[in-house]
C-alpha positions in Angstrom: 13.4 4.8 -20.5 11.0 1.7 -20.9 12.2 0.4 -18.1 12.3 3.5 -15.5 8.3 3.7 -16.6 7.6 0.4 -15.6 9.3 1.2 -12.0 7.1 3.8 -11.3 4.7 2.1 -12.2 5.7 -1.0 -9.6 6.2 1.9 -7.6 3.0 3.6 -7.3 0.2 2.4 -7.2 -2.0 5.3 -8.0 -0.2 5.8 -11.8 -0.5 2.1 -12.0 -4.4 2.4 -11.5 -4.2 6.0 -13.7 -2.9 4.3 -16.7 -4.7 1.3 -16.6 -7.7 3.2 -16.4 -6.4 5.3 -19.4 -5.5 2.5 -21.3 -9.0 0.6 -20.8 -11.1 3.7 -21.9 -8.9 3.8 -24.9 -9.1 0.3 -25.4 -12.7 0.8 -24.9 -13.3 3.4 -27.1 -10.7 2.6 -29.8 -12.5 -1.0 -29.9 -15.6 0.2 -30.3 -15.1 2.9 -33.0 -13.0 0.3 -34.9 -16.1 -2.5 -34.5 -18.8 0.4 -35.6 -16.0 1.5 -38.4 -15.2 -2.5 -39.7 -19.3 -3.2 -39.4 -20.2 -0.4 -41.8 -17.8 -0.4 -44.0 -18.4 -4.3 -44.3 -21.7 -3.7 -44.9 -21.3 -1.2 -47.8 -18.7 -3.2 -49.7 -21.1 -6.3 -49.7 -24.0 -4.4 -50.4 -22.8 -2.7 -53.0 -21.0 -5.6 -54.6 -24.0 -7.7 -53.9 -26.4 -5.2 -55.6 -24.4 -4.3 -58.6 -24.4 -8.5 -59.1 -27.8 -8.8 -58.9 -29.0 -5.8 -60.6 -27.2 -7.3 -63.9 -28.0 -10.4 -62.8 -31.9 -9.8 -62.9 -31.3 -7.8 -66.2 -29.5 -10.4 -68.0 -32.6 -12.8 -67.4 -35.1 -10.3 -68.8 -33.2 -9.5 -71.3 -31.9 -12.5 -72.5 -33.5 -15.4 -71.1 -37.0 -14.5 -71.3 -36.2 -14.5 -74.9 -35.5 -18.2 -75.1 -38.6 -21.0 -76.0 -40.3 -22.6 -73.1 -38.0 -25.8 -73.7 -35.1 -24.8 -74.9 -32.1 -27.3 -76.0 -28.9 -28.0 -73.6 -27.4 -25.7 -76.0 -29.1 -22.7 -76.1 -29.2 -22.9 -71.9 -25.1 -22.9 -72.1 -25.0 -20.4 -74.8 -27.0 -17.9 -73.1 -25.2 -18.7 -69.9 -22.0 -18.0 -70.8 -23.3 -14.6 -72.9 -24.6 -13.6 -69.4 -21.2 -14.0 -67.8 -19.3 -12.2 -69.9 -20.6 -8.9 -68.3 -18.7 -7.0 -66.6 -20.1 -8.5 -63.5 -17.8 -11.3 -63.3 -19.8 -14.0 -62.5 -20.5 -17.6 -63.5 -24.0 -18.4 -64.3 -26.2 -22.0 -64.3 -29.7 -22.0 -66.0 -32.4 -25.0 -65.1 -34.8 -25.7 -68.0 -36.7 -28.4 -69.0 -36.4 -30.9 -72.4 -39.9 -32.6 -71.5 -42.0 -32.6 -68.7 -39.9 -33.9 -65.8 -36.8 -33.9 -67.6 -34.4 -30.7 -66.7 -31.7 -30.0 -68.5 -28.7 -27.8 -67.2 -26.7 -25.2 -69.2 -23.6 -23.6 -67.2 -21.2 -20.9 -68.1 -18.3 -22.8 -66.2 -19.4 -26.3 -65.6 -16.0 -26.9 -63.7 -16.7 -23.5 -61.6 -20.3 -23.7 -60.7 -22.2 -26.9 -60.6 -25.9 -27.5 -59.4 -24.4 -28.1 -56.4 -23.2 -25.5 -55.7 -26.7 -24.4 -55.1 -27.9 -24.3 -51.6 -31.1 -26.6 -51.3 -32.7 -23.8 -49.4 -32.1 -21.1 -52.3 -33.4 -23.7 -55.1 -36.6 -24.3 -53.1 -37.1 -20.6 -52.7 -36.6 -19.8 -56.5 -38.9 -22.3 -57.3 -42.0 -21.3 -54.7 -44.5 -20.1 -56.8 -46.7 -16.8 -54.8 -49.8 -15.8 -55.7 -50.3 -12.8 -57.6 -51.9 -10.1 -55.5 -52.2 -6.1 -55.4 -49.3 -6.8 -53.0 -47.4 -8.9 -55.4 -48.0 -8.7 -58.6 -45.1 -11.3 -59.3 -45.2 -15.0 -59.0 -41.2 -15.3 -58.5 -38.8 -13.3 -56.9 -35.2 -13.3 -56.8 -33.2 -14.5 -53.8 -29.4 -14.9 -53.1 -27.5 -16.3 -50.1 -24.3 -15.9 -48.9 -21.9 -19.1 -48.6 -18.4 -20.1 -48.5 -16.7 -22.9 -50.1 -12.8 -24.0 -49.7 -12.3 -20.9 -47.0 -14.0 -18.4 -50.4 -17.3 -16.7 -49.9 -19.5 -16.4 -52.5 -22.4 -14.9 -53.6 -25.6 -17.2 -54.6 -28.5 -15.8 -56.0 -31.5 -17.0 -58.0 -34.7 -15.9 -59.9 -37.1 -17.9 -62.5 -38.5 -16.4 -65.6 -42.6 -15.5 -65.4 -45.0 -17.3 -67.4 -42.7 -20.4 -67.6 -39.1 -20.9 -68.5 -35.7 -22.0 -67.2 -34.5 -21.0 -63.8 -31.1 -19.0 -63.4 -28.6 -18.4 -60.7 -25.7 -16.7 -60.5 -22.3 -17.6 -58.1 -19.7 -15.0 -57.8 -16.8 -14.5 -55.8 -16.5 -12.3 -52.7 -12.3 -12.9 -52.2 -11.5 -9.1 -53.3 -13.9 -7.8 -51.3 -12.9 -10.1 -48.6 -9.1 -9.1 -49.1 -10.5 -5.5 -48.7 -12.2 -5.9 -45.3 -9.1 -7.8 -43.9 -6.8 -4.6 -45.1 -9.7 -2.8 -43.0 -9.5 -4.9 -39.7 -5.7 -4.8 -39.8 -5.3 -0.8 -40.2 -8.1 -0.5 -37.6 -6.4 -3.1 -35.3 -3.5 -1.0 -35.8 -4.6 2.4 -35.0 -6.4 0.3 -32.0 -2.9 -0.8 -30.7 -1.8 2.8 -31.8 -4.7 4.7 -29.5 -3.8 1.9 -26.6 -0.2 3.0 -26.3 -0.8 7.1 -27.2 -3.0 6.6 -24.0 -0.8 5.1 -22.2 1.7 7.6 -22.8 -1.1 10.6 -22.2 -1.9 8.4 -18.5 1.5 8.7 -17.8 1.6 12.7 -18.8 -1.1 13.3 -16.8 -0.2 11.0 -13.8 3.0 12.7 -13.5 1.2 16.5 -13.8 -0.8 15.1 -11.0 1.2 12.9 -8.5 4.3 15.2 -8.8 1.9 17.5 -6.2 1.1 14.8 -4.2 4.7 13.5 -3.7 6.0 17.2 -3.0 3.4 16.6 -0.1 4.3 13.8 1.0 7.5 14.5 1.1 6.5 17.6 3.1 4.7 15.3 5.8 7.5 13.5 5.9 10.0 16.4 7.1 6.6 17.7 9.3 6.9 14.3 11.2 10.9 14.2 10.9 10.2 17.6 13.4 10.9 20.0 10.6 8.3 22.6 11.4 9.3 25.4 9.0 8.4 23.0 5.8 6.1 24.3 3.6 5.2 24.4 0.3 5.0 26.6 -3.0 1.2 27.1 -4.0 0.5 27.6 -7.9 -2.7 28.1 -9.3 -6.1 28.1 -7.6 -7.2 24.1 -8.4 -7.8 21.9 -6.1 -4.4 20.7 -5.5 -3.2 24.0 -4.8 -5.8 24.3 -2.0 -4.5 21.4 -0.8 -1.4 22.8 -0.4 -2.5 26.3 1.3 -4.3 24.1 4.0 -1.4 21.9 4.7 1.2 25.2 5.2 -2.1 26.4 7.3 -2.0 22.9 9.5 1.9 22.9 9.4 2.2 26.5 10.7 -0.1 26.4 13.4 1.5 23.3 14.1 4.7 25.1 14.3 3.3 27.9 16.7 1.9 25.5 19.0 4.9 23.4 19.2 7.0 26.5 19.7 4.4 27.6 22.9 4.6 24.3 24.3 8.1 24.3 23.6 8.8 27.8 25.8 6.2 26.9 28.5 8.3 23.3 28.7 11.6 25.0 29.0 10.4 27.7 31.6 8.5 24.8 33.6 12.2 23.2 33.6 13.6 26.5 34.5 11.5 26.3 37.3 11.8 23.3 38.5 15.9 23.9 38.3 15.7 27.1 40.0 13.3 25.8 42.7 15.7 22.6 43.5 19.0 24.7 43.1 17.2 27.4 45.4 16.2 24.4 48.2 19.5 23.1 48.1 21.0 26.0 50.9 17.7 25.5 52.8 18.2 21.8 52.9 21.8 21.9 53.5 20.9 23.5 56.9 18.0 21.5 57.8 19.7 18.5 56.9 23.1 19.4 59.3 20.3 20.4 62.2 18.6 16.9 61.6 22.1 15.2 62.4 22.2 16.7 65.2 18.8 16.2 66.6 19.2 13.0 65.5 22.5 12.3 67.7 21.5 13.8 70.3 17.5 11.7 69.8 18.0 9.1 73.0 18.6 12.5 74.9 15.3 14.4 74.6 12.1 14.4 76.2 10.1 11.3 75.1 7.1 13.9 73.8 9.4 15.3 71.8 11.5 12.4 70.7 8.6 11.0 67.6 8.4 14.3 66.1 12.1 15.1 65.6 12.6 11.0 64.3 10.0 12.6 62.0 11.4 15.7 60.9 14.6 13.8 60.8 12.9 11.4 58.0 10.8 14.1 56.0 13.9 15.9 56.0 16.1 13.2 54.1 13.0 12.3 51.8 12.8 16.0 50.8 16.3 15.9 50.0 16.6 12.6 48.2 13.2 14.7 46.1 15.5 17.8 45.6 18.3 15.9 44.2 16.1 13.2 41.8 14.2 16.8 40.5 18.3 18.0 39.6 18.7 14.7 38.3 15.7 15.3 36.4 16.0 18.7 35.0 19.5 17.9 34.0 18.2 15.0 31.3 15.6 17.2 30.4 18.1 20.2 29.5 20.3 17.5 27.5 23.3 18.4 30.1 23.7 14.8 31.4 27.2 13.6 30.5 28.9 10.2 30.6 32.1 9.8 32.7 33.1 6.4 31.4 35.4 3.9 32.7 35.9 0.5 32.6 33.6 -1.6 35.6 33.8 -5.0 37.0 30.4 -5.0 36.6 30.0 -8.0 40.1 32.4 -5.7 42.3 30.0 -2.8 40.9 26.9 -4.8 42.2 28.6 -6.0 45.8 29.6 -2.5 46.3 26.3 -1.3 45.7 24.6 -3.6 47.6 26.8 -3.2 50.8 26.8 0.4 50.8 23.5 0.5 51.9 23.2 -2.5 54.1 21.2 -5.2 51.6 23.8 -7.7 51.8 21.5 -10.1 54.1 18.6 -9.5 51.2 20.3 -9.8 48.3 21.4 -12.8 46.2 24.4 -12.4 43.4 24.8 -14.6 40.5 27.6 -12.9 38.5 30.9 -14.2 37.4 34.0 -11.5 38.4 36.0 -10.4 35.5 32.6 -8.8 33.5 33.7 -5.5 32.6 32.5 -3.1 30.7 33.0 1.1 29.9 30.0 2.0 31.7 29.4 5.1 34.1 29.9 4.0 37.8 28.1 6.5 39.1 25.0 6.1 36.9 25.5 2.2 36.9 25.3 2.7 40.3 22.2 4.9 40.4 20.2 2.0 38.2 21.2 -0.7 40.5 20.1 1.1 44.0 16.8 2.2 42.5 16.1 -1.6 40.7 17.2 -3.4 44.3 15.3 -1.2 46.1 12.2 -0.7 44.5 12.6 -4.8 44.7 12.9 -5.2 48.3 10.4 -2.4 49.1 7.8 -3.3 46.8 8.7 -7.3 46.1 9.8 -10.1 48.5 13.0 -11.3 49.9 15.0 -13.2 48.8 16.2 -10.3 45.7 18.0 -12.3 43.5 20.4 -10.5 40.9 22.2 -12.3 37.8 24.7 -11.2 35.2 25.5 -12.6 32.0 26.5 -11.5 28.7 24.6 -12.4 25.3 24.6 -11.1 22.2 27.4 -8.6 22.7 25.0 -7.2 25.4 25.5 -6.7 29.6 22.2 -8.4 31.2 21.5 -7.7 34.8 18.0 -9.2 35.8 16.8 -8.2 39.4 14.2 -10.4 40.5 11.9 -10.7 43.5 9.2 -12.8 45.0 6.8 -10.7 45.8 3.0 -10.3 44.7 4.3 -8.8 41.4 3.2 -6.0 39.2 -0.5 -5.5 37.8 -0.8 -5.9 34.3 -2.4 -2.6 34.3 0.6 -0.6 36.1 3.4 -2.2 33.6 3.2 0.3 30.8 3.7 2.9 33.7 6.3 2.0 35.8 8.6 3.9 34.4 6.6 7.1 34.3 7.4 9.8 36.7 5.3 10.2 39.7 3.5 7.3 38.5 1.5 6.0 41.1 -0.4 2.8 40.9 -2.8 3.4 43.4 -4.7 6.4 43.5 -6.1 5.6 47.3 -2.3 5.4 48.3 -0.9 9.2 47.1 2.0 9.2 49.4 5.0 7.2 49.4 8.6 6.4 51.3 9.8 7.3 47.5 10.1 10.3 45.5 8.3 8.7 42.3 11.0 9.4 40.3 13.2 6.4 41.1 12.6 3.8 38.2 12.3 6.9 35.9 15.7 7.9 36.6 16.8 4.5 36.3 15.8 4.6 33.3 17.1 7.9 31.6 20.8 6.8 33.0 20.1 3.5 31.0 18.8 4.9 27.5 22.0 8.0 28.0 24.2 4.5 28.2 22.4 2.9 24.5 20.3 0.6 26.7 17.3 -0.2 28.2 15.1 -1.6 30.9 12.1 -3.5 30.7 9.6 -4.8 33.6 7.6 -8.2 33.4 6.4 -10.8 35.9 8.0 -14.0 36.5 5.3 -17.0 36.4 6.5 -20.3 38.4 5.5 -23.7 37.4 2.0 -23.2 39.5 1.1 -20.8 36.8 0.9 -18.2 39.4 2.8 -14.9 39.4 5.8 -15.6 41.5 7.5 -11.6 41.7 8.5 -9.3 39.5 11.5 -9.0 37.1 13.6 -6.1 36.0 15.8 -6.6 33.2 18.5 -4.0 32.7 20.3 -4.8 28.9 23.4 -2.2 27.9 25.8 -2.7 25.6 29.4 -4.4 25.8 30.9 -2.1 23.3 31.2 1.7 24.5 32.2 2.7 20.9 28.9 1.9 20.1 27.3 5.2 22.0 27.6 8.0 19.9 28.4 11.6 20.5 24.4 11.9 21.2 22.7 9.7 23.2 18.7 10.1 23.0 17.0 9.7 26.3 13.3 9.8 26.6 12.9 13.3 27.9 15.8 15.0 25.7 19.4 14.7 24.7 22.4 13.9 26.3 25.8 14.4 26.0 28.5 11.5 26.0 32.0 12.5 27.3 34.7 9.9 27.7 36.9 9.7 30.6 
């Protein structure tokens, strides 16, 4: 049990500083009530120990010393002495008189137990000041004591002299059972200190759970928010503080919700759109595209006026198309219908093929070993390659250079150019859709879709494509490189490939 406390506590920062914060005020508190506790009772043990003492001590000189001759023999000092100490008291008594001027004499109770020098000088210079008499003080001598301590044993010291002339007493008694007492004290209060510490402890803990368990049932709740789980909410008890908490959060969470799910239907009718608009164009096209052949064979034939205009039609026509089909292409990611057809792919055969279907041999460099191959998608494979190539000899410089190697059970095509390269501003958006990197130059040759698509058909295949510029040994930016990176192993995609845009299906061959 000890030790799951102490995990929650390396846990969670917010109990640790909740019962360390409990456990100082109690420490706090329990300290000072224990000091407060210790001081007075201390106080009233030696006071009344130390009155009681000197009460009979100052009785036991009126009553019996004063009675004794100015200079009284060694004998009558010790004899009195010990008379006084047999009170009930219980202390040991030394009396100072005098035989003849200048000559004391010292009568003790217990000379082997109190001695002269036991005396402090400071209490035997005191006892024998003589004040004047006044309205203020009508006594010459008072009586004084002192604490002290000898061998590790306090004691009590006091002194007094008889008016008129006569011996000096003082008493010594022993403060151990009182000591004995006050150390009994500080351990039970150092105990119920220790006791308060840890019932606080346990109280910070009590109240840190009643506290946090709201808290984590939040987080937790973010956490599914943000995992996309927009029907989370959470059960409100009680009208506190936490409990408003919570009502704002299923607030946030279901608005939340109700936007998402409006963005959600305006998303999926502008893709309904955009499919029924590019299906629709399809028959147009089909038409316009079979006319356009045929203007176009028959282009050397017509009248020179007439000849720019179909060469342009002929062009517009194969641009819209190549739009119509990259918007299908398009739609289908964002509906989740793309599928993988895959089968294995000699990946420099795939690459020659490409690049001599449309006439790029002359401009294209290969650097790729034959017998590379991988389960990929030909078609897609295919797709990436024309659109990387491309976009390098339309927008780079020639010679494109393309190289293959494997590395870390990964397929790695770079296609390279030697062109001006790409701004550092336009590389976080070259593969957005429709991106265009001038906004003085709107129109293009392409659709704007190109690298996008590219793209999709590499993330559907558990890869990637990234963008950069090569730097030569000038330091200067010598072209740009596209680095396509899919994996060896095809067991590796899963039933559900994420693509930027939305889902897509894999279906082996």
């Amino acid at each position: 049990m000890s030790r799951g406390i102490l995990a929650r506590l390396r846990l969670s920062s917010l109990r640790l500083r909740l019962v360390v914060v409990f456990a100082l005020v109690a420490l706090t508190a329990a300290v000072a009530a224990s000091g407060i506790a210790y001081w007075l009772n201390r106080e009233a043990v030696l006071t009344r120990t130390q009155d009681g003492a000197l009460n009979d001590f100052r009785q036991e000189m009126q009553n019996r010393v004063a009675t004794l001759p100015l200079r009284p023999a060694q004998e009558d000092l010790r004899r009195t002495a010990e008379q006084m100490a047999s009170g009930s008291a219980d202390y040991q008594v030394l009396l100072l008189g005098e035989r003849d001027e200048g000559k004391p004499i010292v009568g003790a109770s217990d000379p082997d137990d109190f001695t002269l020098a036991d005396v402090p000088v400071s209490l035997r210079e005191a006892v024998d000041t003589r004040r004047p008499v006044t309205d203020a003080n009508p006594y010459p001598y008072h009586l004084f004591w002192q604490r002290t301590e000898r061998g590790g044993t306090p004691y009590l010291v006091g002194g007094t002299r008889i008016d008129g002339g006569g011996p000096a007493g003082y008493m010594f008694k022993s403060l151990a059972a009182e000591k004995a007492d006050l150390n009994s004290l500080a351990w039970s209060l150092g105990i119920a200190t220790a006791l308060a510490v840890a019932g606080s402890v346990l109280l910070a803990q009590v109240a840190a759970t009643t506290v946090l368990r709201p808290v984590h049932r939040l987080g937790e709740a973010a956490r599914q928010l943000g995992e996309g789980k927009l029907d989370t909410r959470l059960r409100v008890t009680g009208e506190d503080e936490l409990a408003d908490l919570s009502r704002t959060f299923n607030g946030a969470a279901e608005s939340l919700q109700k936007k998402v799910a409006d963005m959600s239907a305006r998303e999926e009718s502008s893709r309904r759109f955009v499919a029924d608009m590019s299906h629709e164009l399809r028959t147009p096209l089909t038409a316009l595209t079979a006319v356009t052949e045929v203007l176009e064979d028959e282009q050397d034939a017509l009248d020179p006026m007439i000849a720019p205009a179909v060469a342009l039609v002929v062009s517009e026509t194969r641009r819209l198309n190549d739009l119509v089909e990259n918007l299908m292409e398009v739609t289908r990611f964002d509906a989740g219908t793309a599928r993988l057809v895959l089968d294995d792919v000699d990946i420099a055969d795939q690459i020659t093929a490409c690049v001599d279907a449309r006439a790029w041999l002359d401009a294209v460099e290969l650097d790729a070993e034959r017998g590379i191959v991988v389960p990929l998608d030909p078609r897609r494979l295919d797709v990436i390659l024309a659109n990387l190539i491309g976009n390098a000899l339309k927008h780079g410089g020639s010679p494109v250079r393309v190289s293959v190697r494997t590395e870390d059970g990964e397929l790695v095509i770079a296609v390279r150019d030697h062109g001006p390269g790409i701004p550092e501003e336009v590389l976080p958006h070259v593969f957005d859709r429709f991106y265009k990197a001038s906004a003085s130059r709107p129109r293009s040759d392409g659709s704007g879709l190109g690298l996008s698509i590219a793209m999709e058909n590499a993330l559907i295949h558990g890869g990637s494509i990234t963008a950069s510029n090569s730097v030569g040994e000038d330091g200067e930016v010598d072209g740009a490189v596209f680095v396509l990176r899919l994996p060896l192993d095809a067991s590796g995609i899963t039933s559900e490939v994420k693509t930027r845009s939305g889902r897509g299906e894999v279906e082996e061959a």
